[in-house]
C-alpha positions as CSV (number, residue, x, y, z in Angstrom):
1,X,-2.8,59.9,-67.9
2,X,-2.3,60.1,-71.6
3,X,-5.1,58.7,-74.3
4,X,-5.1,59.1,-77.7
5,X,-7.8,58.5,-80.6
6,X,-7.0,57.8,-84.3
7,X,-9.0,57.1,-87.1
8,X,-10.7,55.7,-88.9
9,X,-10.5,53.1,-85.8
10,X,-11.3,54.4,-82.6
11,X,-8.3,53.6,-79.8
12,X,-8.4,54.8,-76.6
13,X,-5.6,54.2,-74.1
14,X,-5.7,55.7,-71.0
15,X,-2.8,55.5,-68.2
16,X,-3.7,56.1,-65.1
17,X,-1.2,57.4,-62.9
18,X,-1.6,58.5,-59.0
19,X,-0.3,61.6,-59.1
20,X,0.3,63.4,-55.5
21,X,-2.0,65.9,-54.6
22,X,-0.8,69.6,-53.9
23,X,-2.1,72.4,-51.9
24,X,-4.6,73.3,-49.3
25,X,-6.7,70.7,-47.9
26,X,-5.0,67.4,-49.2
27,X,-7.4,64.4,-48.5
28,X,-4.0,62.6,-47.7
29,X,-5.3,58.9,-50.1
30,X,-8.3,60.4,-50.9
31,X,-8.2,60.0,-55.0
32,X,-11.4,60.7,-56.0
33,X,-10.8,63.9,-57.9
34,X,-7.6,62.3,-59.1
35,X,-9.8,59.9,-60.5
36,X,-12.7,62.2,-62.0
37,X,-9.9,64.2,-63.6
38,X,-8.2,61.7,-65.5
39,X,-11.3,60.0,-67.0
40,X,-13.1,63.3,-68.0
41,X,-9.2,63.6,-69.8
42,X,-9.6,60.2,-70.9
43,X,-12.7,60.7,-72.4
44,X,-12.5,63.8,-74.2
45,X,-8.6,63.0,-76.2
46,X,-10.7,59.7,-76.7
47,X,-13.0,61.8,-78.6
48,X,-15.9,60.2,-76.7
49,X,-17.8,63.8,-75.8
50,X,-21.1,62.1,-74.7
51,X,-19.2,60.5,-71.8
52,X,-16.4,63.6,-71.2
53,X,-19.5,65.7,-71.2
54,X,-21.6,63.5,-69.0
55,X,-18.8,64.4,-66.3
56,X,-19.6,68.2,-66.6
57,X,-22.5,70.0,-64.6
58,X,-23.4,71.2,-68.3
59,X,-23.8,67.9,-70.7
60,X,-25.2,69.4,-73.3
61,X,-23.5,72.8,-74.0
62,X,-20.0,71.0,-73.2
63,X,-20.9,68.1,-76.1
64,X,-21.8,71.0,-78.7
65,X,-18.8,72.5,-77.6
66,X,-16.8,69.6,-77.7
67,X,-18.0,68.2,-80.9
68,X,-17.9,71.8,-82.6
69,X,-13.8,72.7,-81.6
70,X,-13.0,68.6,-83.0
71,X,-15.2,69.2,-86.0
72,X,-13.0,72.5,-86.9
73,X,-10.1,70.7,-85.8
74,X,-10.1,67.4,-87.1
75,X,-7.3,65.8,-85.3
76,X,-5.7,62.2,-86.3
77,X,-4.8,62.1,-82.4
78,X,-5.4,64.3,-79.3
79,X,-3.2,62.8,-76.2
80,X,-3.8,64.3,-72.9
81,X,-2.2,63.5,-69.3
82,X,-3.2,65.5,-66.0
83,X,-0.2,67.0,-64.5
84,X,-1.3,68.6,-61.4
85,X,-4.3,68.0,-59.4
86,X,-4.8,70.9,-56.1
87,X,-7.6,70.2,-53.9
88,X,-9.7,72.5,-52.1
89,X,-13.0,72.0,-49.7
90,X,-15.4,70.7,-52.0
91,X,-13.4,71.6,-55.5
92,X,-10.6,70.6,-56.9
93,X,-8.5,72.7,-59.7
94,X,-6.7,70.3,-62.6
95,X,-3.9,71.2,-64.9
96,X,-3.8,69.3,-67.8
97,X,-1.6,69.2,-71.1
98,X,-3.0,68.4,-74.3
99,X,-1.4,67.7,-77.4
100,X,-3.4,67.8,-81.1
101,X,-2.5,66.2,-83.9
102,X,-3.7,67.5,-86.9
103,X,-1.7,65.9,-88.9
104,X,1.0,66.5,-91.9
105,X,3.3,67.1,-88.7
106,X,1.2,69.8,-87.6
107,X,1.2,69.4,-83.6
108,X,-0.3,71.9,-80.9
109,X,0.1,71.3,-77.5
110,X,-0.8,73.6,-74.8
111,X,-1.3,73.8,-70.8
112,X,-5.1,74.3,-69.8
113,X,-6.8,74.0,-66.3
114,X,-10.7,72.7,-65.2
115,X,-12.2,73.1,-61.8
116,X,-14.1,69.8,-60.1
117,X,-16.7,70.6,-58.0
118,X,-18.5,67.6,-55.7
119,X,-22.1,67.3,-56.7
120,X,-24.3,64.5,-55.0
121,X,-20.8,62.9,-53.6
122,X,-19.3,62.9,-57.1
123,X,-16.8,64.8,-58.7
124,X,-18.1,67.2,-61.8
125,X,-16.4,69.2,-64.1
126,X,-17.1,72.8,-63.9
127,X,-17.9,73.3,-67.7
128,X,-16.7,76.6,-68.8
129,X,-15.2,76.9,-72.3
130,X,-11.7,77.5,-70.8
131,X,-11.8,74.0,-70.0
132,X,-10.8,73.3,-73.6
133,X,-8.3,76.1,-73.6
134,X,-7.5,79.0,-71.9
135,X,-8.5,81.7,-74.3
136,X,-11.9,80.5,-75.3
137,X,-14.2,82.4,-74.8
138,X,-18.3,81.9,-74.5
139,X,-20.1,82.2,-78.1
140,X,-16.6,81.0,-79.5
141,X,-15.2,77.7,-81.1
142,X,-11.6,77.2,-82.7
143,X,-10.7,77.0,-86.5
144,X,-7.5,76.0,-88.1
145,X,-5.8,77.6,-91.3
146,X,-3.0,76.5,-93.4
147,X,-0.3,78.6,-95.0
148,X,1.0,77.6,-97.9
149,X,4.5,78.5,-98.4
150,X,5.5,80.3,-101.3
151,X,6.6,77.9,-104.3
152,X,10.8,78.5,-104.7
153,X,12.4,80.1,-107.9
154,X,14.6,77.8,-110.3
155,X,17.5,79.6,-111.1
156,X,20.2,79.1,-113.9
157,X,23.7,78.6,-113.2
158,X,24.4,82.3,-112.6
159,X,21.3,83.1,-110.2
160,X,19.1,84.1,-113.3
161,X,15.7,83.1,-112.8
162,X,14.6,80.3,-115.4
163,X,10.6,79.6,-113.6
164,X,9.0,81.5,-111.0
165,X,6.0,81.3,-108.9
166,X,3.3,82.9,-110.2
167,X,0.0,83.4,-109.8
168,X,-2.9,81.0,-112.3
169,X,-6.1,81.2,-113.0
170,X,-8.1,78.7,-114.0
171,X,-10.9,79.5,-116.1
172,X,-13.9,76.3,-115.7
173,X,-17.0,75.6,-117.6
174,X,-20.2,73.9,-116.5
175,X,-22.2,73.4,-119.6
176,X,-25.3,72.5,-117.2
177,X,-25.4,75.8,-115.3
178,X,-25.6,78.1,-118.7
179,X,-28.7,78.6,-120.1
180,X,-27.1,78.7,-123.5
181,X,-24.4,76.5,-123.2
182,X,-23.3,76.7,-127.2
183,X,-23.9,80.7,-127.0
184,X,-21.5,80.4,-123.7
185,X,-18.5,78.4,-125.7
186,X,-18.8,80.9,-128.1
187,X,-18.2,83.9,-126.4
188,X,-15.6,81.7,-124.6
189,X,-13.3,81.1,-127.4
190,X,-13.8,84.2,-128.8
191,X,-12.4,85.7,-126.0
192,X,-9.6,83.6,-125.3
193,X,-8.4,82.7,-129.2
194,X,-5.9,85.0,-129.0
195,X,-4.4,83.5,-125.9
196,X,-4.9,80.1,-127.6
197,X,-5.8,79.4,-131.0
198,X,-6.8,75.9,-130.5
199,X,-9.3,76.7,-128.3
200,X,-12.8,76.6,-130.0
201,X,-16.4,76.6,-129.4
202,X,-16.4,72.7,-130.7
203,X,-13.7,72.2,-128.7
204,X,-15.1,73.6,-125.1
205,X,-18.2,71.7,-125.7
206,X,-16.7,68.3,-126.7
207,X,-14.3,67.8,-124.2
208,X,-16.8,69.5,-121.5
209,X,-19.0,66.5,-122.6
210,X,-17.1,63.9,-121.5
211,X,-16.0,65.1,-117.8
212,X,-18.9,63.5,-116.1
213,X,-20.9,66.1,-115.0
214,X,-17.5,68.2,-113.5
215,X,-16.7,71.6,-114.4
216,X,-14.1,71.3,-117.5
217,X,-10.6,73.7,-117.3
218,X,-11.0,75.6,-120.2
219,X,-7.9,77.1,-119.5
220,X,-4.9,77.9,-117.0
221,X,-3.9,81.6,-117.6
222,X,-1.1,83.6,-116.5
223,X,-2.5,86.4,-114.5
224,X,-1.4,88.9,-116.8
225,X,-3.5,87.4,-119.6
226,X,-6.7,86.7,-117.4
227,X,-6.6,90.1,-116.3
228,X,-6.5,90.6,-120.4
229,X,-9.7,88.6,-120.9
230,X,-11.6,89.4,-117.9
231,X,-14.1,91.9,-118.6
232,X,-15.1,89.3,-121.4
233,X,-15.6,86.2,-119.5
234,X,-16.3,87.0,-115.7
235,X,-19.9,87.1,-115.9
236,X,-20.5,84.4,-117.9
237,X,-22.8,81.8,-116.9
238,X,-21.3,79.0,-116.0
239,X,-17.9,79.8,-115.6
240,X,-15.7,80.2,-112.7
241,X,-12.5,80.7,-111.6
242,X,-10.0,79.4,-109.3
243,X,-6.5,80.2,-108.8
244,X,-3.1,78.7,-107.7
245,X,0.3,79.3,-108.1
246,X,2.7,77.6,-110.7
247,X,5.9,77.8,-111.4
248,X,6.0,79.0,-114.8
249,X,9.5,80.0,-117.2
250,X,10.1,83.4,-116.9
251,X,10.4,83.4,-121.0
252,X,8.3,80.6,-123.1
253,X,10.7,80.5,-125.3
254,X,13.6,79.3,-123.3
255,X,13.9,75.8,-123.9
256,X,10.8,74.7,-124.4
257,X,11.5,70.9,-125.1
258,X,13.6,70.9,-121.7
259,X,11.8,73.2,-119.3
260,X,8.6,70.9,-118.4
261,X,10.7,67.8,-117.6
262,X,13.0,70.0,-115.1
263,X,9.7,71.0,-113.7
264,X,8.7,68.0,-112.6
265,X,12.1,67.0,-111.3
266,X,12.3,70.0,-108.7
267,X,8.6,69.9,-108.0
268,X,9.3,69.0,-104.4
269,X,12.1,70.9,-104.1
270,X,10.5,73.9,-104.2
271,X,7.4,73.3,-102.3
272,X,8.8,74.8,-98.8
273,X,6.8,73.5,-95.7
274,X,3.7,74.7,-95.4
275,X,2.7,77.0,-92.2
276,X,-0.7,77.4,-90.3
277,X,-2.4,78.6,-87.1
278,X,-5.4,78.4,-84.9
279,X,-7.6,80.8,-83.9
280,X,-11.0,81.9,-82.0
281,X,-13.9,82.2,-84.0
282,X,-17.1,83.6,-82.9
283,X,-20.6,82.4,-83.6
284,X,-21.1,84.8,-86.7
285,X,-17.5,83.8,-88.1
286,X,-15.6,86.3,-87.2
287,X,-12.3,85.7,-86.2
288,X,-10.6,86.6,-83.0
289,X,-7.4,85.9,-81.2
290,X,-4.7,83.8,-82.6
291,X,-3.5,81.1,-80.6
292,X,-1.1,79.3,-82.1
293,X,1.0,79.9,-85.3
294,X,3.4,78.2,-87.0
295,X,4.5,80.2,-90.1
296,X,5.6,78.6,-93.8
297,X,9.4,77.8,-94.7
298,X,10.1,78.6,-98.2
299,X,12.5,76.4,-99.7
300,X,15.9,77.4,-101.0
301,X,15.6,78.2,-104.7
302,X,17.2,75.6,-106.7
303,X,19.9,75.6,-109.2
304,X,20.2,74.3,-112.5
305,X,23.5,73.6,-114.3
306,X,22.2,75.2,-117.6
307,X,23.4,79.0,-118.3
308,X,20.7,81.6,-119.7
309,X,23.3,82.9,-121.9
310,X,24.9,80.2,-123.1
311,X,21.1,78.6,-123.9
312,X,19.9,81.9,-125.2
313,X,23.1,81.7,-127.6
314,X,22.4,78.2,-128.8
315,X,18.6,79.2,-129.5
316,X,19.5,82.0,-131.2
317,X,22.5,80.6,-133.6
318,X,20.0,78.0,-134.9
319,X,16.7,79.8,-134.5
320,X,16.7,80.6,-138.7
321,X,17.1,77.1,-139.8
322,X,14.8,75.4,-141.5
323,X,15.5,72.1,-140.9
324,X,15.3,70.3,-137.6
325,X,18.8,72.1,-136.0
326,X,20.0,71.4,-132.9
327,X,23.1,72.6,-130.0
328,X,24.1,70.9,-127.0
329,X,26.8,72.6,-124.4
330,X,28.7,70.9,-121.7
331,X,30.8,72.6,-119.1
332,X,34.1,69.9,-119.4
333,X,35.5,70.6,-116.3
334,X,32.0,70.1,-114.1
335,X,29.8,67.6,-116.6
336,X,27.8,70.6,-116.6
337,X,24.7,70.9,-119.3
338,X,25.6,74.8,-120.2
339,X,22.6,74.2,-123.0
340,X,20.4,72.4,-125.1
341,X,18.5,74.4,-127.6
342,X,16.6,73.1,-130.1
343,X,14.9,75.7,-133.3
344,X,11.0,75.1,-133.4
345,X,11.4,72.3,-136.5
346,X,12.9,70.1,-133.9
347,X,11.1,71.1,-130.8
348,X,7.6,69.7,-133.3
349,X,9.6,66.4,-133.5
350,X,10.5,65.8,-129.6
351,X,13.8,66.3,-127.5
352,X,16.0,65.4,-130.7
353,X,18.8,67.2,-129.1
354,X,19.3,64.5,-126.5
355,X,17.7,61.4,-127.8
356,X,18.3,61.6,-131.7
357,X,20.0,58.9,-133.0
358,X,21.7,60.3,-136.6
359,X,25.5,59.3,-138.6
360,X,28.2,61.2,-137.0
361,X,30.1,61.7,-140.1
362,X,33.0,63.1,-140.0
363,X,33.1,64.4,-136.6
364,X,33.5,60.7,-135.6
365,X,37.3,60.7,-137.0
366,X,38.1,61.8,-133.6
367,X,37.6,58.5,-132.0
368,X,39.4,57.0,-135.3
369,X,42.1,59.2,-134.9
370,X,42.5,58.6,-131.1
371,X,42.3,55.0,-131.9
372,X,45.0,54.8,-134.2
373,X,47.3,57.1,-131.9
374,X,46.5,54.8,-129.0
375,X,46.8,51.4,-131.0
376,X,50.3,52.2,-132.6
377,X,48.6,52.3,-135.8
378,X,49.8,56.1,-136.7
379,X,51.2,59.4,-134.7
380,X,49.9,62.8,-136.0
381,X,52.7,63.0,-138.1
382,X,52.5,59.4,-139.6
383,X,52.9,59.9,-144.1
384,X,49.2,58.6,-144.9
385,X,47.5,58.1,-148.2
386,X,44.5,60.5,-148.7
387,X,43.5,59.6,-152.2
388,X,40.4,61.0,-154.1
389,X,38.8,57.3,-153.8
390,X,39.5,54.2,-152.4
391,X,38.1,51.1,-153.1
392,X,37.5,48.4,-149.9
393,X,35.8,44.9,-150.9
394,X,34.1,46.3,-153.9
395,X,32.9,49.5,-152.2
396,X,34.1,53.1,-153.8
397,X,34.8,55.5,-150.8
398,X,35.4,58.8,-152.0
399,X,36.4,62.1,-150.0
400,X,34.2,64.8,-150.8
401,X,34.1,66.1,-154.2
402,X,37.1,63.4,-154.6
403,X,39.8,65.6,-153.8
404,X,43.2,64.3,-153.1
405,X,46.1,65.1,-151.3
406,X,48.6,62.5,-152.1
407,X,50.4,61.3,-149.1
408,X,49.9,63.8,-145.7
409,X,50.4,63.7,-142.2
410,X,47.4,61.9,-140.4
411,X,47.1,65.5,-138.7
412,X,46.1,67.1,-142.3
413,X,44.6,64.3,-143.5
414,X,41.9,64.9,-140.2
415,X,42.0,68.5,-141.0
416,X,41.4,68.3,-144.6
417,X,38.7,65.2,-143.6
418,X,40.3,62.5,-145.3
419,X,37.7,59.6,-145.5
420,X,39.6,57.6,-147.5
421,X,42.8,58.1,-145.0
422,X,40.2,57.1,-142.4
423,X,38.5,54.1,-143.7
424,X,41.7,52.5,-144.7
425,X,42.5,53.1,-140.6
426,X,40.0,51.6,-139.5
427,X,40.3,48.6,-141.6
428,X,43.4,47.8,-139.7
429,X,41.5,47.8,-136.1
430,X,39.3,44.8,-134.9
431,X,35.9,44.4,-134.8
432,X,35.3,46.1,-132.0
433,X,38.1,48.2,-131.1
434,X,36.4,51.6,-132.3
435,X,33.4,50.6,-130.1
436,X,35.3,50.4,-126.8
437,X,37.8,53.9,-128.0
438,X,34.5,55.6,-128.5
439,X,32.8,54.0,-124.9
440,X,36.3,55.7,-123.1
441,X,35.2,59.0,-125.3
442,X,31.4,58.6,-124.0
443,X,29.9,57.9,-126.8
444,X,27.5,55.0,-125.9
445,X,27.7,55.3,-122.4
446,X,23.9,55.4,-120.5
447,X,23.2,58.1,-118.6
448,X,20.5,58.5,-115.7
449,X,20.5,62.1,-115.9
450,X,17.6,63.6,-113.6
451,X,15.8,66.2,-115.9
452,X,15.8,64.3,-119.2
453,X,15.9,61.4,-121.0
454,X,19.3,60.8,-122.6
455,X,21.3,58.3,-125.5
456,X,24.8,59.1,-126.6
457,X,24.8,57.0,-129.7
458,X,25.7,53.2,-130.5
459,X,28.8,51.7,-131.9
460,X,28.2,48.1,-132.8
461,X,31.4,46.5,-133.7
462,X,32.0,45.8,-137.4
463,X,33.2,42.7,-138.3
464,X,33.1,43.4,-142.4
465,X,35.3,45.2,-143.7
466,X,33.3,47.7,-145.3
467,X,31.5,48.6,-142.9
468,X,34.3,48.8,-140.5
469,X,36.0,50.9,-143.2
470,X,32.6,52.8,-143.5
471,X,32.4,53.6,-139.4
472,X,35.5,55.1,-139.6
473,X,34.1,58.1,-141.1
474,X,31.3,58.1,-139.0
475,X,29.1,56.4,-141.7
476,X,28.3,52.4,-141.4
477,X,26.0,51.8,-138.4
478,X,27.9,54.5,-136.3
479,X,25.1,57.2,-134.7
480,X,24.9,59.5,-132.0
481,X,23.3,62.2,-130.4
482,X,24.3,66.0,-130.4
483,X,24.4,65.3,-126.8
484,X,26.6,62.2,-127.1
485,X,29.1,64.3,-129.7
486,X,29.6,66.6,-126.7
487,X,30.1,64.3,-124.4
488,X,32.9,63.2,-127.0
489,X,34.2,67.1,-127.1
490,X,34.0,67.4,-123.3
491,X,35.8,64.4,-122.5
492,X,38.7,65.7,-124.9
493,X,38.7,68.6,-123.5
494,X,38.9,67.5,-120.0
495,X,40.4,63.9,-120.3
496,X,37.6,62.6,-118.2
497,X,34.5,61.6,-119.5
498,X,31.9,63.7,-117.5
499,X,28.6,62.8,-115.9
500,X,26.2,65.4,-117.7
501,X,23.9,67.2,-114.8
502,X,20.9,69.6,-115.6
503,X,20.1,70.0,-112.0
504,X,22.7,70.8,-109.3
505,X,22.8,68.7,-106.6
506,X,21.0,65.5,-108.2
507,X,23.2,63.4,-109.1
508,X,23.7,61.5,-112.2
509,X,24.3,57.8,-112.8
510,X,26.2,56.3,-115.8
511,X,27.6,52.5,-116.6
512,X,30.9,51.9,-116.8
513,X,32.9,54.5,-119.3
514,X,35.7,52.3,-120.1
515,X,39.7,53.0,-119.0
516,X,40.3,56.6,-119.4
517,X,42.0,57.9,-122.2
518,X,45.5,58.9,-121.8
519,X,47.2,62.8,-122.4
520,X,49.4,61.3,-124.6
521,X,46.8,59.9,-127.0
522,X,44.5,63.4,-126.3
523,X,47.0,66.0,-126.9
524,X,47.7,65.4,-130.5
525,X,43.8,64.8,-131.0
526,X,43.6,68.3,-129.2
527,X,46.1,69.5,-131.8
528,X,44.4,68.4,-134.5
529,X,41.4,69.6,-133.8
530,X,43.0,72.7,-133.5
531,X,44.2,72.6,-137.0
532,X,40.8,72.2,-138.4
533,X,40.0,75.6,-137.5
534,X,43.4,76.7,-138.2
535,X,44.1,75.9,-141.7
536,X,41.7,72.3,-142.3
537,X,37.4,72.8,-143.0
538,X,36.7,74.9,-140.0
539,X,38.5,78.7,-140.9
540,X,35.4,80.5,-140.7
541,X,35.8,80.0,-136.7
542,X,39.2,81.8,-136.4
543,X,37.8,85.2,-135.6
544,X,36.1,83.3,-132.2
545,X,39.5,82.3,-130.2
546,X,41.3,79.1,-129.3
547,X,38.5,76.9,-131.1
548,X,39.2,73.1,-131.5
549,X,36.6,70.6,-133.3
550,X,35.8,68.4,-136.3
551,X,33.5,69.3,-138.6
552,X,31.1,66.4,-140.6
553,X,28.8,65.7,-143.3
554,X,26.9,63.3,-142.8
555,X,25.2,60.8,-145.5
556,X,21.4,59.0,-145.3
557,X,19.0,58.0,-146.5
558,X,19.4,57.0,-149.9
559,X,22.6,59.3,-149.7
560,X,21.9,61.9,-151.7
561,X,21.1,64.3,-148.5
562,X,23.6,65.2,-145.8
563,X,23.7,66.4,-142.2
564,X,26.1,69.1,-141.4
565,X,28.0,68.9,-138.0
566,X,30.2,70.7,-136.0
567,X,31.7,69.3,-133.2
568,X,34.6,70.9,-130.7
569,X,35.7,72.9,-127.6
570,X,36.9,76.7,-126.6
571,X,37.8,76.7,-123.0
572,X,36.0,75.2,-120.9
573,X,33.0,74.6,-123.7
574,X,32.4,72.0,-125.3
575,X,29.5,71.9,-128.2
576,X,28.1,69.9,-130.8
577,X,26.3,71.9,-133.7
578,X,23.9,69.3,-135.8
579,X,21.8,71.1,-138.8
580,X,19.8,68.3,-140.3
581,X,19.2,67.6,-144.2
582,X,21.5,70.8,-145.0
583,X,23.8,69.1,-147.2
584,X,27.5,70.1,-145.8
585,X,29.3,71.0,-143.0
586,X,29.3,74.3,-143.8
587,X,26.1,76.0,-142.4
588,X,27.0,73.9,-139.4
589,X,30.3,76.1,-138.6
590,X,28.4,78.9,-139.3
591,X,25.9,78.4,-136.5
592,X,28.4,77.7,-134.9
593,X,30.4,81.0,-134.8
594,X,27.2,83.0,-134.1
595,X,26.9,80.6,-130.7
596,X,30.3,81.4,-130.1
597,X,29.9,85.2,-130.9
598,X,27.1,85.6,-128.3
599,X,29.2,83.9,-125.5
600,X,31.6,86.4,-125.8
């Protein structure tokens, strides 16, 4: 016999199976205890207990029982089925199984055994608490516990712990059980201004206002800063605590535009399963035995791509800027996301890093340059023009402070940062042929990258000639990201463009990328990206290594302010440096060496 009861609908479905009777005295097709046994069973996994306990010799201590062990309980189903009925002269002893379900996959099943006794030619359940389960014992019901399981570490790439569980208090206010509710705030945000100083008396009290009558979180603290403010605001009237446990970053100053958007990304990931047990508990509370325990699983930590060090390095190259500054790292060989670090002036304005749309400058001649290598148009070692100006339908393009070189290889005139070698390039190309070299570089490619919202940059094709001209030195309508110029670096570096991952393990979709760009268009880009650091307008990064990249000032607004970019590889990292409103390239390289310097 099995029946079962779920709510909020009550179903009972009892099966009724003539199971042969074993031991002394069979009453060969007598079924009669048979019977008694499986709809007492029937009855009570029903969660009927006025009829199971109208089968008992003890109604109404068997109901309180009953109703007291499903009350604690509170099962979605209980299925039972008699197993084994023996029969003695005038009693009968029933083994049953019964199976709780408590729900959230929490199951408890479990052998017990009830003794019928005839009473007045019908079959009654001797009612002892046993009948219920084993170990129960008189004066005693059954409770059930849950274990939460221990929240799971996010780690960096090198095992470094980025957030950790730990412990939170919540501080709450109920305005309606102070006395002095104003007198309350006060001493409130007194106590906690140095924690937070946006907390205020005005503030508690408005925003308590509006919750409805429920007790307002004033605050979440850190343990370590609760146990700080304690003495000041446990007695309170009108506050309480609770507490919980959060992962929180191990430093609050590690990638602060980043971190809470990871967060909620491995939020299930690190929950674990949760364990629990049930238990005796006698009538003054106490608990007793243990029946049943089920402990909690952790989960594994998990692994972001992003590296502590290299993070730490980026923060601190750009930390004393005091514009809006911004580095993004990319491991070439993985699509890793090494870093993105932001100084506070950009963290105010949002996750510029990865979303901000700004000219490339200069540091766009690298897709120029690989376009003209792949087209035909010019070899690194092509004789090109690389005037002070150039005019192009009425519009003067000049190279910075107008210098000229004559006539150079298209490998110095990149090094040197010939715009007028550039634009006159890129006049040559169609309308769109810059837009589909830089889609097979990544730039403009969408990403689906779990942990952050991403854009590479847009190159809409340019049918005037100026401002084809003009996107040839990253000017024109030409943007991109400091994420989408590493993307550009990276897939230099590697010859692939990458699929960018902050989280290990969760994968990352991206549209179409274009044709890959051949090793023989890549190596003399390579090379001449080397040369800017060699001898071109990156020597201050000599001291750091094999560094390749394109530096770039970049024009807007009105063009009398510049962005100052540093874009490039060493090894098997790839960068873009972006200093906003700085006026040249120049600070840019600089940030960039101290990045470099910390790696090592």
């Amino acid at each position: 016999m099995r029946a079962s009861l779920r709510h909020p609908t009550v179903l009972l479905v009892a099966v009724l199976t003539a199971l042969p009777l074993t031991g002394c005295g069979l009453f060969g097709s007598d079924t009669e205890p048979q019977d008694a046994a499986n709809q007492f069973v029937a009855a009570f996994a029903g969660g009927d207990t006025a009829s199971a306990s109208a089968q008992t010799d003890s109604a109404e201590s068997a109901k309180a029982l009953m109703d007291k062990v499903r009350g604690a309980l509170k099962p979605s189903t209980v299925t039972a089925q008699v197993s084994k009925v023996e029969q003695a002269e005038g009693t009968a002893k029933v083994t049953y199984q019964i199976t709780w379900d408590l729900g959230r996959a929490r199951l408890w099943a479990y052998d017990s055994t009830f003794e019928l006794r005839r009473h007045d030619d019908a079959w009654k359940v001797h009612w002892e608490p046993t009948v219920l389960h084993p170990k129960l014992a008189a004066q005693q019901t059954l409770a059930v516990q849950d274990a939460d399981a221990q929240l799971a570490p996010v780690l960096d790439r090198d095992g470094e712990p980025v957030l950790q569980p730990e412990k939170v208090v919540s501080v709450l206010f109920e305005p309606a059980k102070a006395p002095d509710a104003n007198a309350v705030a006060g001493e409130l945000a007194k106590a906690l201004s140095g924690i937070d100083a946006t907390i205020t008396a005005a503030s508690i009290l408005d925003s308590a206002s509006k919750t409805n009558g429920q007790p307002y979180q004033v605050v979440a603290l850190r343990d370590a800063d609760y146990q700080k403010v304690r003495s000041l605001i446990y007695d309170l009237p009108g506050v309480r605590f609770t507490t919980s446990s959060r992962l929180l970053a191990v430093d609050r100053k590690f990638a602060p535009t980043l971190l809470p958007n990871l967060r909620k990304v491995v939020e299930e990931q690190v929950q674990g399963k949760s364990g629990w047990r049930v238990y005796t508990v006698d009538s003054a509370g106490a608990e007793g035995e243990e029946l049943f325990a089920k402990a909690a699983e952790p989960a594994k930590a998990v692994q972001l791509a992003l590296s502590k060090k290299a993070q730490n390095a980026a923060q601190a190259a750009i930390a004393g800027e005091a514009t809006p500054s911004m580095i993004v790292a990319i491991q070439p060989s993985t699509g890793e996301v090494l870093a993105v670090a932001q100084n506070d002036p950009a963290d105010k304005e949002g996750a510029l890093a990865l979303t901000g749309r700004y000219p490339p400058g200069s540091t766009f001649k690298i897709v120029t340059a690989a376009e003209a290598i792949s087209s035909g148009k010019a070899t690194a070692e092509t004789p090109l023009g690389c005037p002070g100006t150039t005019v192009i339908d009425g519009r003067e393009i000049p190279n910075s402070g107008k210098f000229d070189k004559g006539v150079i290889p298209l490998r110095s005139a990149f090094a040197f940062s010939c715009n007028t070698t550039f634009a006159t390039l890129a006049l040559a190309m169609g309308p769109d042929d810059l837009t589909q070299m830089a889609k097979r570089l990544g730039l403009g490619v969408d990403y689906v990258v779990a942990g952050s919202t991403t854009i590479t940059g847009s190159v809409p094709p340019a049918s005037g000639k100026t401002e084809r001209a003009e996107d040839g030195f990253g000017q024109g309508k030409v943007v991109a990201s400091p994420f989408g110029m590493a993307v550009v670096a990276a897939t230099v570096a590697s010859g692939a463009v990458p699929k960018p991952v902050l989280v290990r393990g969760v994968e990352t979709k991206s549209d179409a990328a274009g044709d890959p760009v051949p090793g023989t268009v890549l190596d003399p880009v390579r090379a001449m990206m080397a040369e800017v650091v060699a001898s071109g307008t990156a020597t201050a990064l000599k001291p750091y290594g094999d560094v390749r990249g394109k530096t770039g000032t970049a024009q807007f607004g009105d063009g009398t302010h510049s962005h100052g970019w540093f874009v490039g590889y060493r090894g098997d990292v790839a960068f873009a440096v972006l200093l906003t409103d700085v006026g040249q390239s120049g600070t840019a390289v600089q940030a960039a060496g101290r990045f470099l310097a910390a790696l090592g």
